[in-house]
N, C-alpha and C positions, 0 to 999 in steps of 0.2 A: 588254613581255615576255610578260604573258598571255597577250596577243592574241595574238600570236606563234607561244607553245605551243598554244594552245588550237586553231591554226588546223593546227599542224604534228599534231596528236592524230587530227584531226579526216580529213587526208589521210592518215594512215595506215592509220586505221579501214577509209577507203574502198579504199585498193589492197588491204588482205585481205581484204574481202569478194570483189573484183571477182575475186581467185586464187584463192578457194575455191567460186565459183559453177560452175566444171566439173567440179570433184572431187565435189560435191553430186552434179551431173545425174548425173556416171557413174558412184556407187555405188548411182544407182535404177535404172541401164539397162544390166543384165548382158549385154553381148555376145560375140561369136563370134569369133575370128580376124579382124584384116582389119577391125576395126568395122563388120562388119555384125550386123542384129539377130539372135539366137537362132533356129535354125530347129527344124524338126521335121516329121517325116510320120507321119499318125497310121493306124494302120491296124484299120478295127474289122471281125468278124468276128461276122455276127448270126444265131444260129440259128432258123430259122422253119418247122421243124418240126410236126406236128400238134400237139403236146402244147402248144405256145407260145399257144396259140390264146386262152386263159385269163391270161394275162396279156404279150400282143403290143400292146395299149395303153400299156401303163407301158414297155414294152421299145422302142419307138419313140420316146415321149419321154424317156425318157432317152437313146439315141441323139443327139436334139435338143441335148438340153441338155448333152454332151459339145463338140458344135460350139459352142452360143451361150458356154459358159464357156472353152472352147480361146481362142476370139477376143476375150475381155473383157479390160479392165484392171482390174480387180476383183483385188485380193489382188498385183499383181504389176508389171514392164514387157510390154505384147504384146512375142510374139513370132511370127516369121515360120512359118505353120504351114499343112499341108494335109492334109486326112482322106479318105481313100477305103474307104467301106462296103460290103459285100457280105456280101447272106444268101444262105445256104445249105438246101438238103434234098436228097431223094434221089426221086423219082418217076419209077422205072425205071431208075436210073443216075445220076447227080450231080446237082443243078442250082443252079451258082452263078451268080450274077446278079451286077454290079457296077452300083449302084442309085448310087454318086456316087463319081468318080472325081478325085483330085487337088484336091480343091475349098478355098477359101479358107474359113478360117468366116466370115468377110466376106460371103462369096457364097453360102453358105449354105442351101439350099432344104429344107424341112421333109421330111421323111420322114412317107409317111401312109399307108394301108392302099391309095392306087393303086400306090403302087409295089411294097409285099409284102406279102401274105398268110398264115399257117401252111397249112404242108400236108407231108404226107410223111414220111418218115425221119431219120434221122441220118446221113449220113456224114462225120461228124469229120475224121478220119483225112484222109482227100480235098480238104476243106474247105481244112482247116488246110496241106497240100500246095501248093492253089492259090494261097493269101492269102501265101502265104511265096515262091512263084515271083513273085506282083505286084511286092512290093515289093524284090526281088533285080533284077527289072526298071529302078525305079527309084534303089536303089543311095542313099537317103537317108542323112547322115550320120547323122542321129539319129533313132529310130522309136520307136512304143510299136506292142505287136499287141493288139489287144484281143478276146480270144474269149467272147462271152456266150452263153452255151446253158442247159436246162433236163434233158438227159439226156446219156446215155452212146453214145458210140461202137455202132454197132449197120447199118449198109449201105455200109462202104464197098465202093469195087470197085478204085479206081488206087493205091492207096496204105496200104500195112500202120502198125500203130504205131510199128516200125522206120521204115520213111520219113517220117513225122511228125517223131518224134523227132529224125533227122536233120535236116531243115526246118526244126526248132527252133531246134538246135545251133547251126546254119550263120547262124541270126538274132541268137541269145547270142553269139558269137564276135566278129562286127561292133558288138557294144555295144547292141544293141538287145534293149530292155524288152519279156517276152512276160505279160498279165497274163489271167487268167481271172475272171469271174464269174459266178457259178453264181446264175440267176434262180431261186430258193424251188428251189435244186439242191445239196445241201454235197457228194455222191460224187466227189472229184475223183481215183479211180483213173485215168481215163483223162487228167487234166493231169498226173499225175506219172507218169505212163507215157509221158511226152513230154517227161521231162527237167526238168517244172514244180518249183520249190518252194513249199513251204507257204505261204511269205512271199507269194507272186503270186497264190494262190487265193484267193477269197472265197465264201460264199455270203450273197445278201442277199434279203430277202422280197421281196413283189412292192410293196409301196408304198415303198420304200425304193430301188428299183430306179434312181432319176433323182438322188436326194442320195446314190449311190453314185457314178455316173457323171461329177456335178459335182465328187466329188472326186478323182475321177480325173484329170480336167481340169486341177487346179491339179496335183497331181501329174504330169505328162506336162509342163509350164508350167516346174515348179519342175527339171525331168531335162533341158529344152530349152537354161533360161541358164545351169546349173550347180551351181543353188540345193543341189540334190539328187543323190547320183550314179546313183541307182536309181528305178525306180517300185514301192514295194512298199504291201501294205497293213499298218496296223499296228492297235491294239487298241481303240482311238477309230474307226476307218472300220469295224470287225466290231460295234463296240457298236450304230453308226448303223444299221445295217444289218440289227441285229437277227441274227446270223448263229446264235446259239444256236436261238436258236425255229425256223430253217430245219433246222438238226441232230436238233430234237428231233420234230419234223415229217416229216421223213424218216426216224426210225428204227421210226414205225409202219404 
């Protein structure tokens, strides 16, 4: 009769592990409709403007490392993601560049001073116009926008703050996360003149610029399988970020 038991204990041990071995996998692997994995398209918006010139080092690699921590399993399940960057200025009239288009962060190729330069103007406004046509293009279910600049709206020529703002809207309406970071920048009249909230601005200094970006990353990560319903910054990412010393910095 021991044996018996001992042998009947022993088989039932095993049929519940063997039924809870999928339930494990699929509360570490949040997916989408249809069990496929989590998607997202990420869309970054890099200003390279004259002023950027002084810290377009740090603002490139953090670019970077928005792609290498999008694509990690660090902190989470990958999920299915692709980022298309384009910096923007104004030298005579607009000039946006799309320097990586749809790309996997798997596929990944570094962003380096061949591919952009500072130079020029601001035109916001315009910028923000085209990067919201790209991805209207693409028709992504889930997106994050991400606008990094170092000043203010100041050349556009296609596009008033009124059409921004509508560009915006038309992005927030489809579910899509619009976030701003203000490199060693905290003026965000011209993000809430585009419908921004507080909650989506940030300003972060310039060596803080890349452990900004990374957490963006998980962020964008956490908005993709549901973890999160938003992409907002909150008072642990301003801490990192240093974003007072950017305010008190700018107020002389």
């Amino acid at each position: 009769m021991t044996t018996a038991r001992t042998t009947l204990t022993a088989t039932l041990a095993a049929l519940l592990a063997l039924s809870a071995a999928p339930l494990a996998a699929s509360a570490k692997s949040p997916v989408s409709t249809g069990g496929q994995p989590a998607r997202i398209h990420s869309y970054v918006l890099l200003d390279r403007t004259g002023s950027m010139e002084s810290r377009w080092t740090e603002a490139l690699s953090s670019v970077n490392a928005y792609a290498e921590e999008l694509g990690s399993l660090d902190g989470g399940p990958k999920v299915d993601a692709e980022i298309t960057l384009a910096a923007f200025d104004s030298m005579n009239g607009l000039k946006f560049d799309v320097l990586r288009n749809d790309v996997d962060p798997a596929n990944w190729k570094k962003v380096t001073d061949a591919d952009a330069t500072p130079r020029g103007t601001t035109p916001l406004y315009d910028a923000i116009g085209r990067m919201v046509a790209l991805a209207e293009q693409d028709h992504p279910e889930k997106a994050v926008l991400v606008i990094m600049t170092d000043g203010q709206e100041n050349a556009s020529r296609e596009v008033t703050r009124d059409g921004a703002k509508a560009a915006l809207d038309r992005a927030r309406a489809k579910g899509w996360e619009v976030v701003f970071l203000g490199a060693e920048f905290s003026d965000f009249n011209d993000a809430v003149g585009v419908g921004q909230t507080a909650s989506r601005n940030m300003a972060a200094t310039k060596g803080q610029l890349k452990d900004s970006m990374n957490r963006l990353a998980q962020k964008s990560k956490d908005y993709a399988t549901g973890a999160a319903p938003t992409v907002e910054w909150n008072a642990e990412d301003r801490a990192a970020a240093q974003e007072d010393q950017v305010k008190q910095q700018n107020q002389h």
